[in-house]
C-alpha positions as CSV (number, residue, x, y, z in Angstrom):
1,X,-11.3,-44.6,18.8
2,X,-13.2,-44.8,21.9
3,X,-13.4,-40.9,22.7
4,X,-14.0,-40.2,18.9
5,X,-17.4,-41.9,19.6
6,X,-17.6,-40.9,22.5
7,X,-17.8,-37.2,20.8
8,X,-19.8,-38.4,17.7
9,X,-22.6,-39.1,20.7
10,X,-22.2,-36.2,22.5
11,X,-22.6,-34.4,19.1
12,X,-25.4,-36.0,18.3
13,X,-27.2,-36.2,21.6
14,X,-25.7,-34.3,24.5
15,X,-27.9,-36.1,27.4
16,X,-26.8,-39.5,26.2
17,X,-25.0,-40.1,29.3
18,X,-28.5,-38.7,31.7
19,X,-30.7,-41.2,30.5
20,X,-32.4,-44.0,32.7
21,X,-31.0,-47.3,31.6
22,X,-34.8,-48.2,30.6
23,X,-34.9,-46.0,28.1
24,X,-31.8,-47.9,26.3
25,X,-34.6,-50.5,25.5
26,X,-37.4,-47.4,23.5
27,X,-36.4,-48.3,19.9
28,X,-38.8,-46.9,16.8
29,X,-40.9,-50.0,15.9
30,X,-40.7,-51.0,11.9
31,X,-43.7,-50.1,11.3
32,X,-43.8,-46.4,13.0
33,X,-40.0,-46.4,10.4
34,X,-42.2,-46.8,7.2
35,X,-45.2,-44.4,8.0
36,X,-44.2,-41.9,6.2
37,X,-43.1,-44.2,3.0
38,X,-46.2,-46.1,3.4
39,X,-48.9,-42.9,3.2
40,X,-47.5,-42.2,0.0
41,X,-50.3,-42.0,-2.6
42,X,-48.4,-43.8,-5.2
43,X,-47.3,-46.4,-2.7
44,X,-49.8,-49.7,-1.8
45,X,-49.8,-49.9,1.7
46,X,-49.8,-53.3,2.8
47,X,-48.3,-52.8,5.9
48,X,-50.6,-51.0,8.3
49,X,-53.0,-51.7,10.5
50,X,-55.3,-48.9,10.0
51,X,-59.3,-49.5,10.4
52,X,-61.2,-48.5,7.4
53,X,-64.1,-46.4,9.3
54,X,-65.4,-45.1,5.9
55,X,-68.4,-47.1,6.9
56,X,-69.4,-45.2,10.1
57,X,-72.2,-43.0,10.0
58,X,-70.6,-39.7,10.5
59,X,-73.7,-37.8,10.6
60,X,-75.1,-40.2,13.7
61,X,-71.6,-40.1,15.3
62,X,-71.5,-36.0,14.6
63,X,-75.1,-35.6,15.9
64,X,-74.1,-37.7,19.1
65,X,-71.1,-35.5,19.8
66,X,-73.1,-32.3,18.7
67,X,-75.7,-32.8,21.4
68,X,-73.1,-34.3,24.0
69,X,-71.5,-30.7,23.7
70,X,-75.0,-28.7,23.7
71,X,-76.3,-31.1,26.7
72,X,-73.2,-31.9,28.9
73,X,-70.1,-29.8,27.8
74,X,-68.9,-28.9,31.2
75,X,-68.8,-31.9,32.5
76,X,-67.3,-33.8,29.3
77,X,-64.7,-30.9,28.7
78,X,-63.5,-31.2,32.4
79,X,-61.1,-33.7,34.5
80,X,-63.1,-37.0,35.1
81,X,-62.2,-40.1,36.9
82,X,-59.0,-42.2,36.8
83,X,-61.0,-45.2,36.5
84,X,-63.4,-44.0,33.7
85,X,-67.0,-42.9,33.2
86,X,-69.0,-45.1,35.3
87,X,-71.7,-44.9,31.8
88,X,-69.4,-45.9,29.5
89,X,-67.6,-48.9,31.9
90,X,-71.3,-50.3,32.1
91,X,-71.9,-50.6,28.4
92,X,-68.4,-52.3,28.1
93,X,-69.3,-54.7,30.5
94,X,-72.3,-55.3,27.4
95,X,-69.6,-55.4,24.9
96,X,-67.7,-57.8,26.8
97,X,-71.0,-59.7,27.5
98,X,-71.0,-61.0,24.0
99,X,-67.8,-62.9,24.2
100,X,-69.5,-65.1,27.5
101,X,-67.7,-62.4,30.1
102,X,-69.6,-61.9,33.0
103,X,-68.1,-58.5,34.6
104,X,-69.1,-55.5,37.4
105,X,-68.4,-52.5,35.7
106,X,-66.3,-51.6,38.8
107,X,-63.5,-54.3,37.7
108,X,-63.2,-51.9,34.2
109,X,-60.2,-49.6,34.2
110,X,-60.4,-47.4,31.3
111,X,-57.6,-46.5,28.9
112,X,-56.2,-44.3,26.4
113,X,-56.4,-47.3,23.8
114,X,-55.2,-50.8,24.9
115,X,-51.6,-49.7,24.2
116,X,-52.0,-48.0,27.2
117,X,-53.3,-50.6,28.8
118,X,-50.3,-53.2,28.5
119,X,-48.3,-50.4,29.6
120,X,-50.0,-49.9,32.5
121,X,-50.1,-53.8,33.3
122,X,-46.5,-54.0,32.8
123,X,-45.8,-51.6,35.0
124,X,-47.4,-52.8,37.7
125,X,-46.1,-56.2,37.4
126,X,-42.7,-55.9,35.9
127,X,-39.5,-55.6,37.6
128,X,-36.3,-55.2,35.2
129,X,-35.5,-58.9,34.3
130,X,-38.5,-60.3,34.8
131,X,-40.2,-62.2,31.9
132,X,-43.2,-62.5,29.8
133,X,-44.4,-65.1,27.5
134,X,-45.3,-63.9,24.2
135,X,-46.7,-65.7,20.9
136,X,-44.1,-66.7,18.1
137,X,-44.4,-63.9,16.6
138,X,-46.4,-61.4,18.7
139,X,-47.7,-57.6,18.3
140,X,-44.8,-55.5,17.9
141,X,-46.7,-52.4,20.3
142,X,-46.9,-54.8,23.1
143,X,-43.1,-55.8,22.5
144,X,-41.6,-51.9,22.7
145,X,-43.4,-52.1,25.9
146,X,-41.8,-55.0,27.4
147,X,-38.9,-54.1,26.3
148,X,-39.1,-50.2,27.7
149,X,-39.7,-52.1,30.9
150,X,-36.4,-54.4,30.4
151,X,-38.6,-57.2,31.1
152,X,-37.1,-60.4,28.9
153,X,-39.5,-62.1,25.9
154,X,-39.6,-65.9,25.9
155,X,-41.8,-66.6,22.3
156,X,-43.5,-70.1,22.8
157,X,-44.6,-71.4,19.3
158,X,-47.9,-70.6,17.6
159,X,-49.7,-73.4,14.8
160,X,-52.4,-72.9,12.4
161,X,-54.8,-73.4,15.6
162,X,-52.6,-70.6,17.3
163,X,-50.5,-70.9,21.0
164,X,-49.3,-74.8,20.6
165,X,-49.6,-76.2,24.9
166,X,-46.8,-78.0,24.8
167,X,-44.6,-74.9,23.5
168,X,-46.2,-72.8,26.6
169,X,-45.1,-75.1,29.2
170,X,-41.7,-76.0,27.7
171,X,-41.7,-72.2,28.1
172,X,-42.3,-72.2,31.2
173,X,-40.5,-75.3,32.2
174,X,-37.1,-74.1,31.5
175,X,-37.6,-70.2,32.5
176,X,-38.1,-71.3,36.0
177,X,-35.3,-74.0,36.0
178,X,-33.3,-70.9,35.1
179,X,-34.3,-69.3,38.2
180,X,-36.0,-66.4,36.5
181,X,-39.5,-65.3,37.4
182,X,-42.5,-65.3,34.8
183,X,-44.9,-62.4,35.3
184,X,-47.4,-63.2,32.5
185,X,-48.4,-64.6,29.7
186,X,-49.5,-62.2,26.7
187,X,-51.8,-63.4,24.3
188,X,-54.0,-62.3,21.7
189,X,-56.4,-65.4,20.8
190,X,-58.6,-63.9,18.2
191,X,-57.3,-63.0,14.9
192,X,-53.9,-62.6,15.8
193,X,-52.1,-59.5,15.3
194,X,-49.6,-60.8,13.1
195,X,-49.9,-64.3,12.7
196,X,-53.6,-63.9,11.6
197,X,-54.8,-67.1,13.5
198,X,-57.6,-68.1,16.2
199,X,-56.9,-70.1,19.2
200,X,-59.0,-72.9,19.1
201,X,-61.3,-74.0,21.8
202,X,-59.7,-76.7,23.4
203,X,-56.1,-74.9,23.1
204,X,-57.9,-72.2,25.1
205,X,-58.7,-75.0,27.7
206,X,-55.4,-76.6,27.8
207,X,-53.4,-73.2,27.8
208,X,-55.6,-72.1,31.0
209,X,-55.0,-75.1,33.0
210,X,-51.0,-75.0,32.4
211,X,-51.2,-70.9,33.0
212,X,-53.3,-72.2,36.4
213,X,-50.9,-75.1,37.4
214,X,-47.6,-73.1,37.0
215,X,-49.0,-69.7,38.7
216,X,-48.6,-67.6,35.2
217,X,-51.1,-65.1,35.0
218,X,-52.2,-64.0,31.3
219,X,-52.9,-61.2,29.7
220,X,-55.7,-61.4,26.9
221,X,-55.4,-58.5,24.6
222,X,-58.5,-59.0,22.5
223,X,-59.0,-56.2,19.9
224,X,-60.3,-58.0,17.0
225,X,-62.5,-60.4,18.6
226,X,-66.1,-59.0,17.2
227,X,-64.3,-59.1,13.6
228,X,-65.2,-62.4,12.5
229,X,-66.3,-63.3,9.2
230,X,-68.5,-66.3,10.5
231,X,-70.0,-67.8,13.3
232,X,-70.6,-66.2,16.9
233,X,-67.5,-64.7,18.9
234,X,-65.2,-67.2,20.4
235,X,-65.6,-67.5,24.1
236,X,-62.7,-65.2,25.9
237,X,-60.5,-66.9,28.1
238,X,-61.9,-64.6,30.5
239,X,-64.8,-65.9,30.3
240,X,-63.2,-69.4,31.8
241,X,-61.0,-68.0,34.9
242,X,-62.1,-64.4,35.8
243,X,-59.6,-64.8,38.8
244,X,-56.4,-65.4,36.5
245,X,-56.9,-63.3,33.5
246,X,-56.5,-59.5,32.8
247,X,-58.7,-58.8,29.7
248,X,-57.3,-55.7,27.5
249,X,-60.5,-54.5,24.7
250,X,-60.6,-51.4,22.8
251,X,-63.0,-49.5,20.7
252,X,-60.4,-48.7,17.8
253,X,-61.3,-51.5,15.6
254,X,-64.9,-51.5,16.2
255,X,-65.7,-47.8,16.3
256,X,-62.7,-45.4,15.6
257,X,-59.5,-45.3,16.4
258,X,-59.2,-41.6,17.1
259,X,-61.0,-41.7,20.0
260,X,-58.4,-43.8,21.7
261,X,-60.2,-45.5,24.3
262,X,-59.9,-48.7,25.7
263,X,-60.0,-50.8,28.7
264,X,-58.8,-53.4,31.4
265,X,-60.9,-55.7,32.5
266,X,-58.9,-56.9,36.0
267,X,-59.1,-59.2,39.4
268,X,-60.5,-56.4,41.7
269,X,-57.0,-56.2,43.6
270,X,-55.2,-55.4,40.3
271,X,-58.2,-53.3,39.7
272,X,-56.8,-51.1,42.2
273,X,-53.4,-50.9,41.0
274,X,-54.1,-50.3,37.4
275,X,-56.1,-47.1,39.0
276,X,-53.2,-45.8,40.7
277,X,-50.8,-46.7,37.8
278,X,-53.1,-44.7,35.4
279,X,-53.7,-41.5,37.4
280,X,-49.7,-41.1,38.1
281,X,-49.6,-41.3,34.2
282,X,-52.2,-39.6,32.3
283,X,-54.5,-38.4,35.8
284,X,-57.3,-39.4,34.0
285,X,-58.3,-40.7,30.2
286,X,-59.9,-38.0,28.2
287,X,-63.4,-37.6,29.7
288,X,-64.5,-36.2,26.3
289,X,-63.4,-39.4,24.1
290,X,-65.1,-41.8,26.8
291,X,-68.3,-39.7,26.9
292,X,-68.3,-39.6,23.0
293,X,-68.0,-43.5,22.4
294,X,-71.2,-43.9,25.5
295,X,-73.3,-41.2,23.6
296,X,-72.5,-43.3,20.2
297,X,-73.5,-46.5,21.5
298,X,-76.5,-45.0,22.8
299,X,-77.7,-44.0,20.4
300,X,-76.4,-46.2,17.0
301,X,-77.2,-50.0,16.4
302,X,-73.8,-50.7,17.2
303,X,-73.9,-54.1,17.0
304,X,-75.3,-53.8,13.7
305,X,-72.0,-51.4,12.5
306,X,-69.4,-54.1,13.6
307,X,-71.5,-56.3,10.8
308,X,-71.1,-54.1,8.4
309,X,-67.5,-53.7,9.1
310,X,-67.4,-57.7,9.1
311,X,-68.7,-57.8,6.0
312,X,-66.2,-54.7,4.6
313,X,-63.3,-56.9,6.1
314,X,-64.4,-60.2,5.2
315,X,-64.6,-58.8,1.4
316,X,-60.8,-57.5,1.5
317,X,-59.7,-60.7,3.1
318,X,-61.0,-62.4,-0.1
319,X,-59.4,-60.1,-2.5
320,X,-55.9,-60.7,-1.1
321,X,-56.5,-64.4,-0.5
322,X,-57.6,-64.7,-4.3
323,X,-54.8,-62.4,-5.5
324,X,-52.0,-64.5,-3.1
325,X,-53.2,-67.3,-4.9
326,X,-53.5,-66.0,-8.5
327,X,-50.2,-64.1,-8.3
328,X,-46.9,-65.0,-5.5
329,X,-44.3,-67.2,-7.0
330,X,-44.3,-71.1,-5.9
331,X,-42.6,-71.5,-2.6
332,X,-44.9,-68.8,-0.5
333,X,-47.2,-69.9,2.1
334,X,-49.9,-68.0,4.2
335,X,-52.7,-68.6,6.1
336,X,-56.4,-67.6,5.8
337,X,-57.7,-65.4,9.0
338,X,-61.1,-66.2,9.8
339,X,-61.2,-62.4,10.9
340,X,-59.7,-59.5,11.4
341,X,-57.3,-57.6,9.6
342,X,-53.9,-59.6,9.0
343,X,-52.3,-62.5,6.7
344,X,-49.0,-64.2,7.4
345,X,-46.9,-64.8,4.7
346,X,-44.1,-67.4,4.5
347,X,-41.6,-67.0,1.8
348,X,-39.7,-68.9,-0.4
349,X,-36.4,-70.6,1.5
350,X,-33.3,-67.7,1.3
351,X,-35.6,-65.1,1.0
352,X,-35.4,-62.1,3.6
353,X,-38.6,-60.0,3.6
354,X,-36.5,-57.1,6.0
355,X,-33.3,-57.4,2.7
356,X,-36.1,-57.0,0.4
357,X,-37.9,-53.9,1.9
358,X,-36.7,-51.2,-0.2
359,X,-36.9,-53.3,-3.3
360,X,-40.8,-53.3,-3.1
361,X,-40.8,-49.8,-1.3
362,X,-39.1,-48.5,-5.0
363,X,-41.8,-50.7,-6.9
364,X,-44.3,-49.0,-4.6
365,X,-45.5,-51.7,-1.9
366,X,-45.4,-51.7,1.6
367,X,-45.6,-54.4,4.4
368,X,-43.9,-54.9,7.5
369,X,-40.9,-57.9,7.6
370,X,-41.6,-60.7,10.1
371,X,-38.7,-59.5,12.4
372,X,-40.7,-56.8,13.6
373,X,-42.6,-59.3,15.7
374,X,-39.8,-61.2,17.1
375,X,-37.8,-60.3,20.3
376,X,-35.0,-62.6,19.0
377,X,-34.0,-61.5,16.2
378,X,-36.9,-64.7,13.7
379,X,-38.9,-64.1,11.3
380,X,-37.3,-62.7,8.5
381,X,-38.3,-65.4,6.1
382,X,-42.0,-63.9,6.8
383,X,-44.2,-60.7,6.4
384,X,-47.3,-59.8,7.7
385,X,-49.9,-58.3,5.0
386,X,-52.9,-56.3,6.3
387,X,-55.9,-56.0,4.0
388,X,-58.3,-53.6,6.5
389,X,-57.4,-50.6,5.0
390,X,-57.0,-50.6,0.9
391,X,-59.9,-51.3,-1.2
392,X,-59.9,-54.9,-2.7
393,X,-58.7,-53.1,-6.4
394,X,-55.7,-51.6,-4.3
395,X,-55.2,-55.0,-2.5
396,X,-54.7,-56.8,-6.0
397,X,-52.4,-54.4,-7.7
398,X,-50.2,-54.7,-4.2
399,X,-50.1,-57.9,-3.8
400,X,-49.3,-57.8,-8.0
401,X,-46.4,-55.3,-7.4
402,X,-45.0,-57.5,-4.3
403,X,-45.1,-60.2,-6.9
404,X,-43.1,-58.5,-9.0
405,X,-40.5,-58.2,-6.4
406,X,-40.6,-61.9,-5.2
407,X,-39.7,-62.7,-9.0
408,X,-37.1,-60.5,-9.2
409,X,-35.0,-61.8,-5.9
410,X,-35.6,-65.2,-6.4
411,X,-34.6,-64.9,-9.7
412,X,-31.5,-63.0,-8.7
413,X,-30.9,-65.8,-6.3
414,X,-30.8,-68.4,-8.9
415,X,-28.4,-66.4,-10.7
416,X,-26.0,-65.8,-7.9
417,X,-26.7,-68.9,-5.7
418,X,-27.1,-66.7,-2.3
419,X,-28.4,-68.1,0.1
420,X,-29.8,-66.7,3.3
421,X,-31.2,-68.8,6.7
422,X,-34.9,-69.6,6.7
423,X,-35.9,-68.1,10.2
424,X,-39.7,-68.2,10.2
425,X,-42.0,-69.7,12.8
426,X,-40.0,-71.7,14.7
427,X,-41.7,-75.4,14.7
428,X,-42.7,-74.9,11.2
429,X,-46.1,-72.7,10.3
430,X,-47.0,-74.7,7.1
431,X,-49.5,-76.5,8.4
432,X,-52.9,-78.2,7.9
433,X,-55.1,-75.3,6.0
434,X,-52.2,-72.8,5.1
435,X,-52.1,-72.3,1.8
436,X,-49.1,-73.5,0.0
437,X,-48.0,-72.6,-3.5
């Protein structure tokens, strides 16, 4: 049996046995899997994360590239720096300015996207075995990387006001009486990417001083921070300990995401080593796409085009809250983001959103099950639901087709009396202002 499979791999993949053992850990994510499902016209998309930049001013933004080309082509068409346009790592320092971060433009690392830039952190800091604190559930991107890195997730619990303190240092309590060694802490505070909630302002205290006490560094990966629906931006744990907290911003939900550029904001020793880390990697990020994104904020109110996409957002949010609430079956839960692009949806007990995929795939709705955002195998009582991309019509007739298929498996349930463990949040997420049904 052992040398049939043995032939089935080499069949399959004759450099099977050539690989470095890190690569045993590069698995598709499940949402890359239902791409090309998903961009089906007839299909409601529900899944991905896509910006909707159907706002932008594309003559401004075309105009601004037009005279970059005229004006400086040789010099935005040739190798730059490994650490990024010095123009451009000013203005971000502006951006970043906003959120109470007080930063020297020479602490900015540019990157292609923040992907690349918790790649780049993980590199530098983790050794095979190592681990890193993430969220319960956390952003399935940042996951493949740990993983690729064979560093080991430890989830610490998330509630309605997002990372719970006591979770973190239970966390990170028994990691070290296991003798293991914590590298980081990875959070996203603002909107969370999937979990849709905010870290509140005295969580953001109380997880600094435990991250301080215990020697964890953490790493705030803050995309959706200028996408609130109300209010200022929440102060960045940056803001509050500069000496203990890598900050990880992009221009893909603000601006474009084809542009692919984004940043580290780091301690000036880890500064240096994010530098080196990029330039054995890519040499340099594209000089064109960081001399682009200057020349647009030059030149565009670009303060005044994240509130028009808060406003764009802010509108979808309320067409799926209103059709969650006018349409899902009793028994479903979810939360309402206060920005952003994501809603977390708890399903009925027995019900397994990963089982029920290609169900709602053949009534022609997309989302991505909950498991994608675990490293231990939760969170298949949950989905995640992004409204960014579809027009608020589009969101409603989704959300009515995903109705549709809820009704039909809990009915089928009833019927045949299978059951199925309810693996959500651990700790319970149905908390004070989740909506219940």
């Amino acid at each position: 049996m052992t040398s049939d499979v043995q032939r089935t791999h080499a069949r399959l993949d004759s450099f099977v046995d050539r690989y470095a053992a890190r690569t045993a850990g590069m698995t598709a994510s499940e949402i890359r899997a239902l791409f090309s499902v998903a961009s089906r016209p007839e299909v409601v998309s529900l899944a991905g994360g896509m910006p909707n930049i159907s706002g932008l001013p594309l003559d401004v933004v075309g105009s601004a590239i037009g005279d970059l080309v005229a004006e400086q082509g040789t010099v935005a068409m040739q190798y730059g720096s490994g650490q990024g346009v010095p123009a451009l790592r000013e203005q971000i320092t502006d951006v970043m300015r906003l959120e109470g971060i007080d930063a020297h433009a020479d602490d900015v690392v540019v990157t292609v996207g923040s992907q690349q830039a918790v790649d780049l952190v993980t590199r530098v800091f983790c050794d095979p075995g190592d681990v890193v604190i993430c969220e319960a559930p956390s952003y399935v991107g940042a996951l493949g990387v740990f993983r690729a890195y064979q560093a080991e997730v430890v989830h610490a619990e998330m509630d309605a006001d997002g990372l719970v303190p006591e979770a973190l240092q239970q966390a990170i309590t028994a990691v070290k009486a296991a003798g293991r060694t914590i590298k980081f802490l990875y959070t996203i505070p603002n909107f969370h990417n999937p979990a849709g909630v905010t870290m509140s302002a005295e969580r953001r205290r109380q997880v600094l001083e435990i991250c301080q006490r215990e020697g964890v560094l953490v790493l705030e990966d803050n995309p959706y921070g200028l996408l609130g629906f109300s209010g200022e931006p929440m102060r960045a744990l940056r803001a509050d300990d500069p000496d203990n907290v890598i900050y990880l911003g992009s221009f893909s939900k603000t601006f474009a995401p084809g542009f692919r550029v984004g940043w580290a904001l780091a301690p000036h020793p880890v500064r240096e080593k994010l530098v080196l880390a990029q330039e054995s990697s890519t040499l340099c990020p594209p000089q064109f796409s960081q001399m682009a994104v200057s020349a647009y904020l030059a030149a565009h109110d670009w303060q005044g085009q994240i509130k028009q996409f808060r406003e764009m957002y802010r509108e979808r949010r309320d067409a799926m809250i209103d059709a969650l609430e006018d349409l899902l079956p009793a028994g479903c839960s979810w939360n309402v983001p206060e920005g952003g692009f994501y809603v977390w949806l708890t399903l009925p007990p027995g019900v397994d959103a990963k089982a029920m995929l290609p169900r709602a795939v053949t009534a022609r709705v997309a989302y991505v099950p909950g498991t994608a955002f675990y490293a231990d195998g939760f969170g298949s009582s949950a989905m995640r639901l992004s409204f960014c991309y579809p027009t608020p019509e589009r969101i409603r007739e989704g959300v009515r087709r995903l109705a549709g298929v809820l009704e039909t498996e809990m009915e089928l349930r009833r019927t045949f009396g299978a059951q199925a463990p309810e693996r959500g949040l651990p700790g319970g997420y149905d908390r004070p202002g989740t909506h219940v049904r």
